[in-house]
Structure formats: structure tokens, C-alpha cells
BARO-798693 format. One record per residue (C-alpha): residue number from 1; x, y, z. Coordinates in steps of 0.2 Angstrom, whole numbers, plus 5000, padded with zeros to 4 digits. Layout:
<recs>
{NUM; {X; Y; Z}} ...
</recs>
This chain:
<recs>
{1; {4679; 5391; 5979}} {2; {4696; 5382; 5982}} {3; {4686; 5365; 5981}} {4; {4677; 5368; 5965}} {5; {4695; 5376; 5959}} {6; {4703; 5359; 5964}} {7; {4689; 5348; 5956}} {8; {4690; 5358; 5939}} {9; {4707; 5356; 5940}} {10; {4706; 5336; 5944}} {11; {4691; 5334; 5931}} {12; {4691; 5345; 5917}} {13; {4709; 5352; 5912}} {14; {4717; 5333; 5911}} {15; {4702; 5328; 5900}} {16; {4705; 5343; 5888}} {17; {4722; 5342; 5890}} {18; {4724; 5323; 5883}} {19; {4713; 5326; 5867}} {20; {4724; 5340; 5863}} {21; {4740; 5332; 5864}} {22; {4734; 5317; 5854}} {23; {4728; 5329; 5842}} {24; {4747; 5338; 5842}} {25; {4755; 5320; 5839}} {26; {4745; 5317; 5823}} {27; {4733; 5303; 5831}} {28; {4716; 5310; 5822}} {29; {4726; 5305; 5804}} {30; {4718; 5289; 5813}} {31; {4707; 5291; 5823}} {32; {4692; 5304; 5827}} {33; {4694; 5312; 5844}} {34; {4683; 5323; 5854}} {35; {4680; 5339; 5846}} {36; {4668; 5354; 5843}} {37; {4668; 5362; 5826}} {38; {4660; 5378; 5822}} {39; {4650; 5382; 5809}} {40; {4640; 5394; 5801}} {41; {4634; 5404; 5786}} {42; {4646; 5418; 5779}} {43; {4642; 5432; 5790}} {44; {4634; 5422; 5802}} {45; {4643; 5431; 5819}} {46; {4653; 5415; 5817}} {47; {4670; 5426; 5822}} {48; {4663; 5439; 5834}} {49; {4657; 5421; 5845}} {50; {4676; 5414; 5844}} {51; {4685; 5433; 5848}} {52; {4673; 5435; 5863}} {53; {4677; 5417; 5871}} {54; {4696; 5419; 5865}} {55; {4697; 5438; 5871}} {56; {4709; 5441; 5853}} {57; {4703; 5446; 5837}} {58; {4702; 5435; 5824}} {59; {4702; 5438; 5803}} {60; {4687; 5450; 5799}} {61; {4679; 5454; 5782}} {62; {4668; 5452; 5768}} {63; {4670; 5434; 5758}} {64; {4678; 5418; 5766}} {65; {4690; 5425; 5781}} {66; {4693; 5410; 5788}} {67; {4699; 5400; 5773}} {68; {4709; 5384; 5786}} {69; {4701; 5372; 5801}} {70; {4709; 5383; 5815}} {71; {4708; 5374; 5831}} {72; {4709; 5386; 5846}} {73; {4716; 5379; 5861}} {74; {4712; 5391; 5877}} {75; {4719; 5386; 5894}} {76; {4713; 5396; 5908}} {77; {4727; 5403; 5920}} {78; {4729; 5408; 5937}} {79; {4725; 5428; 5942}} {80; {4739; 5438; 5939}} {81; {4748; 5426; 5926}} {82; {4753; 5434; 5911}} {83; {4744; 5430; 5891}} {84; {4754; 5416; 5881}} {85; {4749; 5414; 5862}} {86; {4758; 5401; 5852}} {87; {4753; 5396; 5835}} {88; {4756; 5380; 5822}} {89; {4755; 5372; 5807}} {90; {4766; 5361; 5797}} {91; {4783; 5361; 5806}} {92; {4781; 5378; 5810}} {93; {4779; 5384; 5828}} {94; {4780; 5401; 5832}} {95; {4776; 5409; 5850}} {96; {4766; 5428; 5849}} {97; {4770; 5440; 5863}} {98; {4755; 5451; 5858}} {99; {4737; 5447; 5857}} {100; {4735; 5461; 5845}} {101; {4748; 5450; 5832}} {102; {4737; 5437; 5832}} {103; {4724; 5442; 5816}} {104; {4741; 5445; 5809}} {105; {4748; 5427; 5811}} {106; {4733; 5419; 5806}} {107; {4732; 5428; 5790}} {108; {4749; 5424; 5787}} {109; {4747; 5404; 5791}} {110; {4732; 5405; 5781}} {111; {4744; 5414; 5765}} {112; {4757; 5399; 5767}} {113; {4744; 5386; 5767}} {114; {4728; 5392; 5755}} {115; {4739; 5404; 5744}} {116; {4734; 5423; 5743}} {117; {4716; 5425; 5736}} {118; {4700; 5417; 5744}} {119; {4703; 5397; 5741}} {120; {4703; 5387; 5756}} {121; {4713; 5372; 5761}} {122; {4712; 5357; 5772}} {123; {4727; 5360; 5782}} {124; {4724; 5365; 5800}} {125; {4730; 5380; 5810}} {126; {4732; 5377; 5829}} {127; {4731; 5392; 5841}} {128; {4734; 5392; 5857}} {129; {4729; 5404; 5871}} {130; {4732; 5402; 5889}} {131; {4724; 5420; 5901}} {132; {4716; 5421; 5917}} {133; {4699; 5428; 5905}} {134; {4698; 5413; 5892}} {135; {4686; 5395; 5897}} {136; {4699; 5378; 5898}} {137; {4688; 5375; 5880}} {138; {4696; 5368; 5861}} {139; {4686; 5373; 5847}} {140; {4689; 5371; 5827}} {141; {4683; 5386; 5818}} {142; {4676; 5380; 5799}} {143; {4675; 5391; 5783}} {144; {4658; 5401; 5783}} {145; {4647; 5393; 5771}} {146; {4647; 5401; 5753}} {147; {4633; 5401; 5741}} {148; {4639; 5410; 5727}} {149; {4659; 5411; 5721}} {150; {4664; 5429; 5721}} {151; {4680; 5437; 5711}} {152; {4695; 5425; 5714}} {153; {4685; 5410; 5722}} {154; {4684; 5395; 5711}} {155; {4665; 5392; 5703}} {156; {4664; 5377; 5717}} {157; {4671; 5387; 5731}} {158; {4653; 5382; 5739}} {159; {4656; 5364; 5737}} {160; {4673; 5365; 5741}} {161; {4670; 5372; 5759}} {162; {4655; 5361; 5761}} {163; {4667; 5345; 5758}} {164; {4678; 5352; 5771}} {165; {4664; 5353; 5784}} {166; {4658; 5338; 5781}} {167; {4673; 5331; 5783}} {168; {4674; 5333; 5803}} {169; {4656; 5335; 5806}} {170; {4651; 5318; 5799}} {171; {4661; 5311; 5813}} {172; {4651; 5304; 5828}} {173; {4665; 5312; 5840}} {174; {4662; 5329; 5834}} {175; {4650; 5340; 5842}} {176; {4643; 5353; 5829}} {177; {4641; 5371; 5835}} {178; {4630; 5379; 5825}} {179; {4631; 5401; 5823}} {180; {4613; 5407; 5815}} {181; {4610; 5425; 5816}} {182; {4592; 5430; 5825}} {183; {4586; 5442; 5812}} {184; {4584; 5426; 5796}} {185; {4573; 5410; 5798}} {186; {4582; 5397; 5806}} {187; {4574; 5382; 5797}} {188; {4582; 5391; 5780}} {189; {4601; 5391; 5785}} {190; {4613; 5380; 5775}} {191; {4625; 5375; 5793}} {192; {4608; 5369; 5802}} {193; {4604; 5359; 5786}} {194; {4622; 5352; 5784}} {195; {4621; 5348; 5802}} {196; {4604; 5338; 5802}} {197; {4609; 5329; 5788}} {198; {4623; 5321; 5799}} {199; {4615; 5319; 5815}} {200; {4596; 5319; 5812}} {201; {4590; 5319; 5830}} {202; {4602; 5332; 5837}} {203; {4610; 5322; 5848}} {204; {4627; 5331; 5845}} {205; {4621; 5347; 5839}} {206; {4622; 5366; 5850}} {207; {4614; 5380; 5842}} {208; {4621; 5397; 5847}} {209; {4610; 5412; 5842}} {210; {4619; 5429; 5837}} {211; {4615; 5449; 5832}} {212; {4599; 5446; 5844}} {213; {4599; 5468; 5844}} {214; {4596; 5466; 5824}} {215; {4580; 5456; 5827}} {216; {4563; 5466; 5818}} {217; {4550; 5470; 5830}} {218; {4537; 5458; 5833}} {219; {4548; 5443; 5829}} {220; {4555; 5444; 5849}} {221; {4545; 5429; 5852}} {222; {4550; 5417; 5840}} {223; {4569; 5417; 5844}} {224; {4563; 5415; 5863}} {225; {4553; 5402; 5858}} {226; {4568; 5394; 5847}} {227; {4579; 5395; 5862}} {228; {4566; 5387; 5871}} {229; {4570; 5372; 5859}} {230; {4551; 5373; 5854}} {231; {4554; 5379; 5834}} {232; {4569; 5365; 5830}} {233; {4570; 5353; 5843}} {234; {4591; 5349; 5848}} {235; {4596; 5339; 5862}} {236; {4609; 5350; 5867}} {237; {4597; 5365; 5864}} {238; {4602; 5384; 5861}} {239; {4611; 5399; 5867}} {240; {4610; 5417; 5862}} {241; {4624; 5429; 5863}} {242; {4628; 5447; 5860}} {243; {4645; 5450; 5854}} {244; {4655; 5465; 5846}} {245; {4648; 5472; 5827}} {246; {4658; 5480; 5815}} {247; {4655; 5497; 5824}} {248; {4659; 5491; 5841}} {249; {4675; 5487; 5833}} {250; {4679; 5502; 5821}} {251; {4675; 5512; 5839}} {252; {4688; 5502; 5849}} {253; {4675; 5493; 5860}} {254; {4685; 5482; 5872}} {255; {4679; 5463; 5874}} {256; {4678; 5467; 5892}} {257; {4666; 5480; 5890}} {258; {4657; 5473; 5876}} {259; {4654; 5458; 5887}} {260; {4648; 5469; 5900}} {261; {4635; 5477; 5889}} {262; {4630; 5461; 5883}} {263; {4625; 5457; 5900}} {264; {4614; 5473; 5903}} {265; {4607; 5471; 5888}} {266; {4599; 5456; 5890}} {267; {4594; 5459; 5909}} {268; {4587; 5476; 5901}} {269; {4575; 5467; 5888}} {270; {4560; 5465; 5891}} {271; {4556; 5448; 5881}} {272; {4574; 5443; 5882}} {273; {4577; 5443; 5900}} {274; {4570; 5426; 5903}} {275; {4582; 5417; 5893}} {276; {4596; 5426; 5905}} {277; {4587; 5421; 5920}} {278; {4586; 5405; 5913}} {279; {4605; 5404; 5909}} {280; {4605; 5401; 5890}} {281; {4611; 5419; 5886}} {282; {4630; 5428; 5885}} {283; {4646; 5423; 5883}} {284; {4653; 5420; 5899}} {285; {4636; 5405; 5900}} {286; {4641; 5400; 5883}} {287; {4660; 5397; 5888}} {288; {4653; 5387; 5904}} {289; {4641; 5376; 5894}} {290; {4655; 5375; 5882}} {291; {4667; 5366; 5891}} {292; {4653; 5356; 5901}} {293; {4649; 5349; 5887}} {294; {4666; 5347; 5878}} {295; {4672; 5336; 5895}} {296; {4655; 5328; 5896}} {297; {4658; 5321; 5878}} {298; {4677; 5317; 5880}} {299; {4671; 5307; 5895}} {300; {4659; 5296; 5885}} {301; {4670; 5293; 5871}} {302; {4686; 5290; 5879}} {303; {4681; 5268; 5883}} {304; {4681; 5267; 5864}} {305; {4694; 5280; 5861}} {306; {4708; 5268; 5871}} {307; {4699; 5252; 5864}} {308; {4702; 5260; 5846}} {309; {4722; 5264; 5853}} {310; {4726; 5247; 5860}} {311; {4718; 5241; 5842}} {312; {4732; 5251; 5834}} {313; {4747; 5248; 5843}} {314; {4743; 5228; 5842}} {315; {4743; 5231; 5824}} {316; {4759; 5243; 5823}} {317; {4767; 5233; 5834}} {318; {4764; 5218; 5824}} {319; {4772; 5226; 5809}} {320; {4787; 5230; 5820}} {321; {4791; 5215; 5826}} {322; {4794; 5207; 5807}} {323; {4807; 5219; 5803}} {324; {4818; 5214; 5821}} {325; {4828; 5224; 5832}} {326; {4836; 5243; 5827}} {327; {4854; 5247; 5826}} {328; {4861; 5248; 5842}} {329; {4863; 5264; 5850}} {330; {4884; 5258; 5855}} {331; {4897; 5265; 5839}} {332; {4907; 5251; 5842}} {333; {4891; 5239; 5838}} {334; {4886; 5246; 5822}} {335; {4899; 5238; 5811}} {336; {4893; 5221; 5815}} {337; {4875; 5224; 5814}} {338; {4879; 5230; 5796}} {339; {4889; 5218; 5793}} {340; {4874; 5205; 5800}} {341; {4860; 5213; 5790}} {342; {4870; 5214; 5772}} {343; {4874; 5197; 5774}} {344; {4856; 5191; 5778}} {345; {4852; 5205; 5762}} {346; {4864; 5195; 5752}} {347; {4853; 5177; 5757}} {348; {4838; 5184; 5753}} {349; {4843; 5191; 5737}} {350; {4850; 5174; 5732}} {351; {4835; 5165; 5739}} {352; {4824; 5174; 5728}} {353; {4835; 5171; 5713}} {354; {4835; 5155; 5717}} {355; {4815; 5153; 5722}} {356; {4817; 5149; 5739}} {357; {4805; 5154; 5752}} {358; {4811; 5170; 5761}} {359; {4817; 5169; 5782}} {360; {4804; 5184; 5785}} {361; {4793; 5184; 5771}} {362; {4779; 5174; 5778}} {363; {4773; 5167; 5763}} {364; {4777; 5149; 5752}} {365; {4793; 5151; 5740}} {366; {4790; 5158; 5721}} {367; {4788; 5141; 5715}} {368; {4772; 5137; 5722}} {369; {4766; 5152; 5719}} {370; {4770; 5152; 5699}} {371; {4765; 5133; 5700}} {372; {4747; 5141; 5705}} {373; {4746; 5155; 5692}} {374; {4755; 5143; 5678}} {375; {4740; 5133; 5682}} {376; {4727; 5142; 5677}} {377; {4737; 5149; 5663}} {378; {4738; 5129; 5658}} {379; {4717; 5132; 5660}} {380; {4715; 5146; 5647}} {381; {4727; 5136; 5634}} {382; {4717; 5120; 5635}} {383; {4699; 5130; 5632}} {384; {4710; 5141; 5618}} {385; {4715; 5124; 5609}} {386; {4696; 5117; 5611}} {387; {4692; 5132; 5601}} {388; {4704; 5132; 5588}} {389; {4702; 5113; 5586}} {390; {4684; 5117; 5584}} {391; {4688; 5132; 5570}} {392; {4697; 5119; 5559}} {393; {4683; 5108; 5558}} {394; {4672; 5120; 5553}} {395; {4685; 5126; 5541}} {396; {4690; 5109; 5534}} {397; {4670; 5104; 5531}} {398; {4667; 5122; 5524}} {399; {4683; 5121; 5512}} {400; {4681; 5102; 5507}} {401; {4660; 5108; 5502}} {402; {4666; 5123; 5493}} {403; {4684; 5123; 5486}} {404; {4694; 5106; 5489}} {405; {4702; 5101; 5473}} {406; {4717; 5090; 5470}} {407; {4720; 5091; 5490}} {408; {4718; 5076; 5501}} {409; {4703; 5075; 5512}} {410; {4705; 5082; 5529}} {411; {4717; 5095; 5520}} {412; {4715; 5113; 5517}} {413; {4722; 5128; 5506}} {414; {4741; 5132; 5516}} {415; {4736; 5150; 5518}} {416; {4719; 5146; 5526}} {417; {4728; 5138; 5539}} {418; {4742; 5151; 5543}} {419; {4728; 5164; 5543}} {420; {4720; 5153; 5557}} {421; {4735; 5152; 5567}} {422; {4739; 5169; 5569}} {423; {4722; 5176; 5573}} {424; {4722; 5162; 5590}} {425; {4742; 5166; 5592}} {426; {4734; 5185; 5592}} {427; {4720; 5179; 5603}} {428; {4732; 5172; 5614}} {429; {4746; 5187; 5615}} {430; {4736; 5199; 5626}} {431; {4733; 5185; 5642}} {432; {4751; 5178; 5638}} {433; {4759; 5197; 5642}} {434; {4746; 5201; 5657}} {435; {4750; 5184; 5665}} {436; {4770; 5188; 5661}} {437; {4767; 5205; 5669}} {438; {4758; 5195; 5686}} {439; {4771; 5184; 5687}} {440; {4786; 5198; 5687}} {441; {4779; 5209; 5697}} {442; {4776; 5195; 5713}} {443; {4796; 5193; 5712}} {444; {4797; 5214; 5711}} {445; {4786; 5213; 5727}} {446; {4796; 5201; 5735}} {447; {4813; 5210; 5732}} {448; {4805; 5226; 5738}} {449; {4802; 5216; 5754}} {450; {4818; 5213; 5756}} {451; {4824; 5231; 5752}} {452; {4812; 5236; 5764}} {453; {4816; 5226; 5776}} {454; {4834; 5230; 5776}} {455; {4828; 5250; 5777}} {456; {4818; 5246; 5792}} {457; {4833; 5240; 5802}} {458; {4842; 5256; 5800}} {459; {4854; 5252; 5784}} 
</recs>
């Protein structure tokens, strides 16, 4: 036992551990890391799975309860060490000293970031739990899928929350834990369909199995058969668990003991017991093929993970080294380097008035620039004087035809001409502005540069 102690804590705690803390510091706003999302139809048993590996009750109800992406962080502690819950989102950070708080705090997050009522938002929750009873596991819990808006949901709630899954689903790095209660056809739920649609072979797609004490007599066999992976084939395959109901609850049932019973149910069952023996059935199997899997996918991702890492820093540190060295951190030092970097402003600003090419702009000066854009303004005046020379002939030999009189040939009536004029100086107007508007706003950019330049070094 002290060996496969030390190995897990070698293997599988530094592997979850990393992709959470590159998750706290903001990296998935660039990258995708290693995750399992849970989804599931509205009143799938979605919530009982996640209080049942967490050990805390979560927000229950009719409607959308979970209304943000909470990602639950559990860390397994040693025997004997006490519960520590922490939650955050935003900037907040705030530690909970009871695991009964915890529905509370979640609700609360979930006010601040969704507003009160039943609309969802994209903002994630992050809870974390460390006990001696919960797996070293992170999942992201997902808004139950809703078909039909109810009072104080927007008509395209559905779609709304649909987007949202789709959103880390989609991702090749995401595994996609899929809650469908026993007692409905599989083949029909809206989270199984969502999830095929993304990954058609199942390659990254776990099915768990819920309310198997629900399921009509007579239709034992199919759910062993679809844990069995014979009804719709996943690569992962399926589990089946038995967590609290609504009446467990309102009784006070424990997780402990509702754990316990779940075990003797499924020994007890007659058709049932072979997917116990077989180890695809309770929690505590759930939690262990959980994590197996979660550290089995980190693993494989990690190669292009860091190659994705080094790709970025290459590129941020490229864009730091334009803007130079900050101020220093010596008092003493700060007056010159200001003095230092409003001077070099005050070159640049002149050197852009002046059309010279700027020290750390990286691009020819303003003259050459406009000498390229003036030149294919020079291209649309010459095809514009083609035209208009073109117009007067056929106005000359049209007037001298029709309406010449004492007029010399070649000559036409004075207000025929200014008419002519005006419509090609109209013509003209709008590409004249447009080009004008090009031309000021390359020097804006380029003073921008140098404004922001200046607010990179620290002034």
C-alpha cells in the first residue's frame, strides 16, 4: 500500500496539479488544456454524480441550477487531515470553513456573475476541495441541457446553453462525460447527440449511467447490454452509478451511507450484479476510472501542450524585446531613464512629422509608403481622365449633330461642359476622401506606435 501511495503521489497528483495551475494563471484564454466536462440533459442526475465524487452538496432544483462552467478541483488528503474548500472567480477568492456553505457560495458566484433569474453566463466558477474521501480528480460541471424556455429564461435559453457546451467540448483536449438516466432511450438524449457530433467515434467520450433503481421492469437488459458498449459503441465505454434522489436528500441521507447502499444495491441485483463484478458500477469505480483516465489524457497531450507553450513565448517574447528594457527597479535610476525615453519620444515625434523612418518601427519611413498609395491614386486619375475625355467626344459629336450654331467646331454650349465637370469631379470625391482617410490614419498608427511604445517602457 505505501508503494502504490508513493507511485500515485509521483504520477498522478503532479500531472493534475500542473493543468490546474495553468488553468488558475489564465493559459486556456490560449490554449486548450486537459479537461473533462460534464454534461447532460436537465434532470439527468448530472448533480447527484458530482455531490457523490465531491462529498458537498451542490445547487439543486427544478430548471437550470447550474447556470456557470464550475470547475471542481478535488485533492485527496491524508487520513486524519481536516476538509478545505476555497472558491473563485473574477478577482474574488474566498476560503469556506464548512462544507455545508458550499451550495450557498455557489449560488451566490453564480447571482454575481449570471444575475438573479435563470440566464447563464460564460464565466467560470472554480471550487476547490481537498478531504481524505474525495478522487485527486478536476471536472467542469456544464449547464443541463434545456429544451424549452421557462418563466424568466430567454426564448433561446436552449441555444444559449448549447453554445456554451459546445464551446469546450469541441476541443480535442476535452473529454466529454456524458450523465443519461437509465429509465429514457439513450439514442434520443440531446448531451449524447451533442457529443457525437464533435467526436463521432468516441474516442473521447465516457458515458456514465444514473437512477438505475428507476428502470421499468423488463428493460434490465438493455442498460446491461449498453454498459456492455453493445447499444452505442464509446471507446471509453460506460459506467452506472446509484447516487442520492430527492428523497434520500429531504431524509438527510449521508453520502457515506448513500454510497454504502449503492454498493449493496448493485451486489443485490440480480441482472445488475455483473456489471459490479465487472467493475463498471458505483461511485467509488467511477472516481478511480475518472482520474485514470484524466492522467492518462494529460499525459498524451502534454508533448503538444509544451510545444504549443514554447510557440507562445517565442512569439511574446519577440513582442517584448521591441519595446527594450523596463524601468529600473533603483529610485535613484528612474529620473534618467525618464529623462532617456521622453527624449527618444520627442525624436520620434519629430521623425514622424518630419517622415522619417522610426528607430523601432520596423517599417520604410512615410514617404515611401505614401509614394505607393499616391501611385495608385495617380492610376485611378488617369483611367478617370480616359473616361471623361472619352464623355466630351461623345458630347461634342452629339452637340455639333444636333444643336451647334454660331459656335466654333470642336466647341460646345458652356453649361454643357460645367455640368460635365462636376458630375467627374463628383465621381472623383468619394475615392479622393477614402484615399485621404488611408493615408492619415497610417501616420495615426505610427504615432500610436510610438505612444505605445513609450507606455511599454514604464512611462
Amino acid at each position: 500500500m505505501n508503494t502504490l501511495n508513493q507511485q500515485y503521489e509521483e504520477k498522478v497528483r503532479p500531472c493534475i496539479d500542473l493543468i490546474d495551475s495553468l488553468r488558475s494563471l489564465g493559459v486556456e484564454d490560449d490554449l486548450s488544456l486537459p479537461a473533462i466536462a460534464v454534461i447532460g440533459d436537465q434532470s439527468s442526475g448530472k448533480s447527484s454524480v458530482l455531490e457523490a465524487l465531491s462529498g458537498v452538496a451542490l445547487p439543486r432544483g427544478s430548471g437550470i441550477v447550474t447556470r456557470c462552467p464550475l470547475e471542481l478541483k478535488m485533492k485527496r488528503k491524508k487520513e486524519g487531515e481536516e476538509w478545505y474548500g476555497k472558491i473563485s472567480y473574477q478577482d474574488l477568492e474566498e476560503e469556506i470553513e464548512d462544507p455545508a456553505d458550499v451550495e450557498i457560495k455557489i449560488q451566490k458566484a453564480q447571482d454575481e456573475l449570471a444575475g438573479e433569474g435563470a440566464g447563464i453566463s460564460d464565466d467560470l466558477i472554480s471550487l476547490e476541495i481537498a478531504s481524505p474521501d474525495v478522487p485527486d480528480l478536476t471536472l467542469i460541471d456544464l449547464p443541463g441541457i434545456a429544451r424549452v424556455a421557462v418563466e424568466g429564461q430567454p426564448e433561446n435559453i436552449g441555444d444559449q446553453i448549447k453554445r456554451l457546451i459546445h464551446k469546450f467540448i469541441k476541443r480535442q483536449e476535452t473529454i466529454s462525460l456524458v450523465v443519461v438516466p437509465c429509465n429514457v432511450d439513450i439514442a434520443t438524449t440531446e448531451a449524447l447527440k451533442m457529443a457525437r457530433e464533435v467526436d463521432p467515434d468516441g474516442e473521447r467520450t465516457l458515458g456514465i449511467l444514473t437512477k438505475p433503481d428507476l428502470v421499468d421492469k423488463g428493460t434490465e437488459e438493455t442498460v446491461v447490454a449498453t454498459v456492455n458498449n453493445e447499444v452505442i459503441p464509446l471507446k471509453k465505454g460506460y459506467m452506472i452509478v446509484r447516487c442520492r434522489g430527492q428523497k434520500d436528500i429531504m431524509d438527510k441521507l449521508s453520502l457515506t451511507e448513500a454510497i454504502e447502499r449503492e454498493k449493496a444495491f448493485f451486489k443485490n441485483h440480480v441482472q445488475f450484479q455483473i456489471l459490479y463484478d465487472e467493475g463498471h458500477a458505483t461511485v467509488p469505480k467511477l472516481a478511480e476510472k475518472l482520474t485514470l483516465e484524466l492522467v492518462h489524457h494529460i499525459q498524451r497531450s502534454l508533448p503538444q501542450l509544451e510545444e504549443q507553450i514554447e510557440k507562445k513565448l517565442r512569439q511574446t517574447q519577440a513582442e517584448l524585446d521591441k519595446y527594450g528594457n523596463g524601468p529600473p527597479p533603483d529610485a535613484t535610476e528612474r529620473l534618467g531613464f525618464l529623462i532617456d525615453r521622453v527624449t527618444a519620444f520627442t525624436y520620434d515625434a519629430i521623425s514622424l512629422a518630419a517622415g522619417e523612418e522610426l528607430k523601432f518601427g520596423g517599417r520604410p519611413n512615410i514617404f515611401a509608403i505614401l509614394r505607393k498609395e499616391f501611385a495608385v491614386w495617380k492610376d485611378v486619375i488617369e483611367r478617370s481622365g480616359t473616361t471623361f475625355n472619352w464623355n466630351i467626344e461623345k458630347e461634342v459629336a452629339q452637340y455639333e449633330r444636333k444643336y451647334r450654331g454660331r459656335e466654333l467646331p470642336g466647341f460646345i454650349n458652356y453649361k454643357t461642359f460645367e455640368g460635365m465637370v462636376k458630375e467627374q469631379i463628383k465621381q472623383l470625391e468619394g475615392p479622393a476622401v477614402l484615399k485621404l482617410k488611408e493615408v492619415a490614419g497610417m501616420s495615426y498608427h505610427d504615432a500610436t506606435m510610438i505612444a505605445g511604445h513609450l507606455n511599454m517602457q514604464g512611462i
